[in-house]
C-alpha positions as CSV (number, residue, x, y, z in Angstrom):
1,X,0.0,0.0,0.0
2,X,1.2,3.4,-1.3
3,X,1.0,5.7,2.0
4,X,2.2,9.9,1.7
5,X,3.6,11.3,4.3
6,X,1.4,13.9,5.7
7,X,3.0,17.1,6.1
8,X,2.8,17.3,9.8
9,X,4.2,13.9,10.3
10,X,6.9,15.4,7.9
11,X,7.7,18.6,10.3
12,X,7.0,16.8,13.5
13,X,9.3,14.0,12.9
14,X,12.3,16.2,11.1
15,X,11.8,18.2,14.4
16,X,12.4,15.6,16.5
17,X,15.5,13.8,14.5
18,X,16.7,17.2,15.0
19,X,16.7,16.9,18.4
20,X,17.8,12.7,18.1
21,X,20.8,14.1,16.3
22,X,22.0,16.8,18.7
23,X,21.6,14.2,22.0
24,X,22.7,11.1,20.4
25,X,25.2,12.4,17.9
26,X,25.3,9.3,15.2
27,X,23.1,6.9,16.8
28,X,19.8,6.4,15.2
29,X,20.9,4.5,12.2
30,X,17.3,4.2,10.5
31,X,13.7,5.4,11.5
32,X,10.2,4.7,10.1
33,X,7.0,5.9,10.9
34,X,4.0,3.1,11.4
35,X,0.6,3.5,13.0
36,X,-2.1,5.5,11.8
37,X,0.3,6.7,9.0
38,X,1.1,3.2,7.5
39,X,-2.5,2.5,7.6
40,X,-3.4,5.5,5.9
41,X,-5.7,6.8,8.7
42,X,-3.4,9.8,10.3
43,X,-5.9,12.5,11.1
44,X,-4.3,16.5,11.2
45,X,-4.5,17.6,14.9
46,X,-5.7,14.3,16.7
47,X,-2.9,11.5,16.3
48,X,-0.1,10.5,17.4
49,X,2.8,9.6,15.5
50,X,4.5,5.8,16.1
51,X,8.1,5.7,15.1
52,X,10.6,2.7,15.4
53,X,14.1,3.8,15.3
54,X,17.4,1.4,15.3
55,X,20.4,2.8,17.3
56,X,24.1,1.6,16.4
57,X,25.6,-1.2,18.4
58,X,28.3,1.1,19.2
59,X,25.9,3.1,21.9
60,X,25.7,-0.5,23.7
61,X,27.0,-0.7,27.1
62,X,27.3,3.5,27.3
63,X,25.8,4.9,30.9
64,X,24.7,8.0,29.1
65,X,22.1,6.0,26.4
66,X,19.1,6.1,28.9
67,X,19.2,9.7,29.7
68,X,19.4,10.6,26.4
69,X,16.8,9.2,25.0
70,X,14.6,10.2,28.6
71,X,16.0,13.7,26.9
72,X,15.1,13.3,23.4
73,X,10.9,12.3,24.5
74,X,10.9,15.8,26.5
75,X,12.5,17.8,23.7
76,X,9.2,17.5,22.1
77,X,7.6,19.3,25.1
78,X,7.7,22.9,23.7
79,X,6.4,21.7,20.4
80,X,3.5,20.3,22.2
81,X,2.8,22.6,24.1
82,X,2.5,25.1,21.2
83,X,0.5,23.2,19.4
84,X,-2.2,22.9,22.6
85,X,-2.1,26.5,22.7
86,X,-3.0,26.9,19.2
87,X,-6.1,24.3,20.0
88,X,-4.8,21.6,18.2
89,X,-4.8,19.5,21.9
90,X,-1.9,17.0,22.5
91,X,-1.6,15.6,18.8
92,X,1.3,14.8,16.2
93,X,3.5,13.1,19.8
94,X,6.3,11.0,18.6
95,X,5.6,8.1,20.4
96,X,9.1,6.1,19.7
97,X,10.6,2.6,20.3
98,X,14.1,1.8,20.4
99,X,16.0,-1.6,19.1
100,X,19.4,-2.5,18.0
101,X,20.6,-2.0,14.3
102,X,21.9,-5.7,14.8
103,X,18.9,-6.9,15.9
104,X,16.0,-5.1,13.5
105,X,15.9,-8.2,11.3
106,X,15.5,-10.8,13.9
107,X,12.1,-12.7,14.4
108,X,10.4,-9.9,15.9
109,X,9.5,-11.5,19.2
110,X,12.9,-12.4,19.6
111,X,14.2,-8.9,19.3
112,X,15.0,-7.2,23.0
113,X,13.7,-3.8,23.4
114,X,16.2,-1.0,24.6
115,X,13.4,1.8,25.2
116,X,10.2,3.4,24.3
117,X,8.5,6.5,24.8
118,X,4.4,6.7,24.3
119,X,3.0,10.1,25.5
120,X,4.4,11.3,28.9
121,X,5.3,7.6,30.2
122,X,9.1,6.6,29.2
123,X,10.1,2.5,29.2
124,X,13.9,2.3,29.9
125,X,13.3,-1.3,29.4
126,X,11.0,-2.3,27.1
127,X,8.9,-1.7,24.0
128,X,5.2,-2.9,23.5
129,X,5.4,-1.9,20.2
130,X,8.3,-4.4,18.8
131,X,5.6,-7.0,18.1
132,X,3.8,-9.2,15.0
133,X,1.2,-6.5,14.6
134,X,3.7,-3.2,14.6
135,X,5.6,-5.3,12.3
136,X,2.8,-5.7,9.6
137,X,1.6,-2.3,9.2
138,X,5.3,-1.4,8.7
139,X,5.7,-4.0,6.3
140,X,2.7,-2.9,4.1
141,X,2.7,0.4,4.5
142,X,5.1,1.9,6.8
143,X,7.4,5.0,5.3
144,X,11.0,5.0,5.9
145,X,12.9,8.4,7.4
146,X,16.3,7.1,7.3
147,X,18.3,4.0,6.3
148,X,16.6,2.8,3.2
149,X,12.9,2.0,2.3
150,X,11.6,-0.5,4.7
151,X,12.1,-3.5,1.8
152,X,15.6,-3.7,2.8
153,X,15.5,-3.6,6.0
154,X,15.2,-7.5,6.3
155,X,11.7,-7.3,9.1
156,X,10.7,-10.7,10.0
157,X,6.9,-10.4,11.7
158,X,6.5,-13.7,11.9
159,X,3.2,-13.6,10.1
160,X,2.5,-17.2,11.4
161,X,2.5,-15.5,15.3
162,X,0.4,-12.4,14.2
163,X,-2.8,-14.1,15.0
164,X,-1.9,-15.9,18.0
165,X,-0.3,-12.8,19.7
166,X,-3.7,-10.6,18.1
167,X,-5.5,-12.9,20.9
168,X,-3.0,-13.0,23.6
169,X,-3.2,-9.5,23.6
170,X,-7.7,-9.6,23.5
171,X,-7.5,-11.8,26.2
172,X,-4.6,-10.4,28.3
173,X,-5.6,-6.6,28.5
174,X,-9.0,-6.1,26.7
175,X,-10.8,-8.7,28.2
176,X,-9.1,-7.7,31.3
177,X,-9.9,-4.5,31.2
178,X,-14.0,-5.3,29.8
179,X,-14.1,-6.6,33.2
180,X,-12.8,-3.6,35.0
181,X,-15.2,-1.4,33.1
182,X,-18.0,-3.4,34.3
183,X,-17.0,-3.2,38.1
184,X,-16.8,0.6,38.1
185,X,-19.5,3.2,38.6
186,X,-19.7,6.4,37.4
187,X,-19.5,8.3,33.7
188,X,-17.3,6.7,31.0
189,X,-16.3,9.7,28.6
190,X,-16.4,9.2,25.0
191,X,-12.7,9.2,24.7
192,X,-12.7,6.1,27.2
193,X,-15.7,4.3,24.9
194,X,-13.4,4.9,21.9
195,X,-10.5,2.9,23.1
196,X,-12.7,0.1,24.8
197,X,-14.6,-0.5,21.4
198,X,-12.9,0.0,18.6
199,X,-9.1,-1.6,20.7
200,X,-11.2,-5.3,20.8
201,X,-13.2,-4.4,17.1
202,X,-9.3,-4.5,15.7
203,X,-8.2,-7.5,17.3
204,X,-11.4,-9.1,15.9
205,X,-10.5,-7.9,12.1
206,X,-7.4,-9.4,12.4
207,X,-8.6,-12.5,14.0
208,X,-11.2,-13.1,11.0
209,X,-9.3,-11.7,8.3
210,X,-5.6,-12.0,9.0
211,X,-4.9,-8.1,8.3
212,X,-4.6,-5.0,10.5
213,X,-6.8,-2.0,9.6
214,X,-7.3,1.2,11.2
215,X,-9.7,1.8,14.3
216,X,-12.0,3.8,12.0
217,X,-12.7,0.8,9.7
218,X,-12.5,-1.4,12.3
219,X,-15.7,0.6,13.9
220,X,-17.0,1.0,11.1
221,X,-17.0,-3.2,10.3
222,X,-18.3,-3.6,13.7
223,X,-21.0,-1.7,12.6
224,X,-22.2,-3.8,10.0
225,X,-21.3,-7.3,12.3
226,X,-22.7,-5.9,15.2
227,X,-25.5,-3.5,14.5
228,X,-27.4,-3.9,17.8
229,X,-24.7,-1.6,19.3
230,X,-24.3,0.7,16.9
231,X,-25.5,3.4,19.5
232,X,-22.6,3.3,21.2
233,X,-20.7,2.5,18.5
234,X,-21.5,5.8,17.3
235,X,-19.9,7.4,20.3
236,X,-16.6,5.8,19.8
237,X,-16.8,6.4,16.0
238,X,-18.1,10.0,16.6
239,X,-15.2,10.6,19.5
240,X,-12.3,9.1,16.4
241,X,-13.7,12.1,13.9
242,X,-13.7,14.8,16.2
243,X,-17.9,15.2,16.4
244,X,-20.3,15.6,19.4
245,X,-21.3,12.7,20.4
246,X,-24.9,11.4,18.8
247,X,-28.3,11.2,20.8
248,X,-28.9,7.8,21.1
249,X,-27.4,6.2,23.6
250,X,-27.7,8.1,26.7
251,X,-24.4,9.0,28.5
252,X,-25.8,7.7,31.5
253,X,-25.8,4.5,29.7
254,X,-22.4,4.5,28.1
255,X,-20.8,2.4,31.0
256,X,-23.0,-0.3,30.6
257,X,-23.2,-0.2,26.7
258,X,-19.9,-0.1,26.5
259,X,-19.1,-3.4,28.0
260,X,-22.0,-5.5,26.2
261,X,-20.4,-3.9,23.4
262,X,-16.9,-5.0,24.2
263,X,-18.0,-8.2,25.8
264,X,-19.9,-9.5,22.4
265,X,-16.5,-8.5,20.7
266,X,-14.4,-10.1,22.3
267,X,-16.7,-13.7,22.7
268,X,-17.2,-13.3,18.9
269,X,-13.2,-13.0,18.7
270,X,-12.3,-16.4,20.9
271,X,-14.6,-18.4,18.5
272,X,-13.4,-17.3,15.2
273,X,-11.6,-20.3,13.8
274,X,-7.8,-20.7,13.4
């Protein structure tokens, strides 16, 4: 899939190499943008932008590499803020994960993390994003920055995990967190019935169809499977475009809408055949 590079991705990124290039003087040896981008679904002034960037095996071992990169994720703060000012709201974040230039075309659950950054939380150890799904929307759409289009870069998702570790993940945080929902009282605001709905109705595309697609087709699929909650899928679908929330479902409701919603989702998704 043939994917542009929106010209905020463009300045937000270059911005933040800028800074990658001033802290860590030679390190990042290649960069490519994934997410919403490689799935063609970046929306101006809402989303986030998901990097994965390789550092040279020569920073290995060096006590200064963590702070760094703690450096380079709050060199993005002035940007940010700017940007809130001017009402676009916390939007265009590099949200980054770090690996080895050695290790970029191992398996990818076999490669070992050195650090990620996703909004204000910074992982000195780790990277939830150096999995079979990150892996895939690079592959078929993701946009090199530096070190060479994407095709040589040797990525091994491991296309034969990418549905096994699709329902690890349903089972190991949304289905979790369904339950969690349902516990609670209170309001759930429309950004919170977002992630609850159309999180599971991705996993389920994937788990039926073997591809990764964007959370607004996603929602908008669930629609169609699941049309006895498309009330509150209209919330979440409404909250992803940036529109008031429709009339008919009650926000008084939304808690427990949510999580029928969610729980018919995710009991769809552990019966799809494999």
């Amino acid at each position: 899939m043939e994917v542009a590079l929106p010209d905020e991705v463009r300045r937000a990124s270059q911005s933040y190499l800028d800074a990658a290039d001033r802290l860590l003087p030679g390190a990042i040896t290649s960069v490519a943008v994934g997410g919403s981008v490689a799935l063609g679904a970046y929306r101006p002034k809402a989303s986030d932008i998901d990097l994965i960037a390789t550092l040279d095996d020569a920073w290995r071992g060096r006590s200064g590499l963590i702070p760094r990169l703690r450096a380079l994720h709050l060199s993005q703060l002035p940007r940010l803020l700017g940007r809130a000012v001017r009402g676009m709201g916390i939007s265009a974040c590099c949200n980054t994960s770090f690996v080895w230039t050695s290790e970029i075309s191992r398996p990818v659950t076999q490669i070992e993390p050195i650090a990620s950054h996703v909004g204000e939380l910074f992982n000195p150890r780790g990277a939830f994003d150096v999995n079979p799904v990150i892996w895939h929307e690079l592959q078929h759409g993701g946009i090199a920055l530096r070190g060479g289009d994407i095709s040589t870069w040797g990525l091994d998702p491991e296309s034969d995990e990418l549905l096994a570790w699709t329902l690890n993940n349903l089972l190991g945080y949304w289905k979790p967190l369904m339950l969690r929902t349902e516990r609670r009282r209170g309001a759930l605001g429309a950004g919170r019935v977002q992630w609850r709905l159309l999180g599971p109705a991705r996993m389920h595309a994937t788990l039926a169809t073997g591809d990764v697609i964007s959370k607004q087709e996603a929602g908008e699929r669930a629609l169609t499977l699941f049309p006895h909650h498309a009330p509150i899928l209209g919330v979440a679908l409404a909250h992803l475009r940036g529109e008031d929330a429709p009339d008919a479902a009650p926000r008084s409701e939304w808690r427990r809408l949510t999580v029928a919603c969610m729980r018919e989702i995710i009991s769809e998704s552990e019966q799809l055949p494999r």
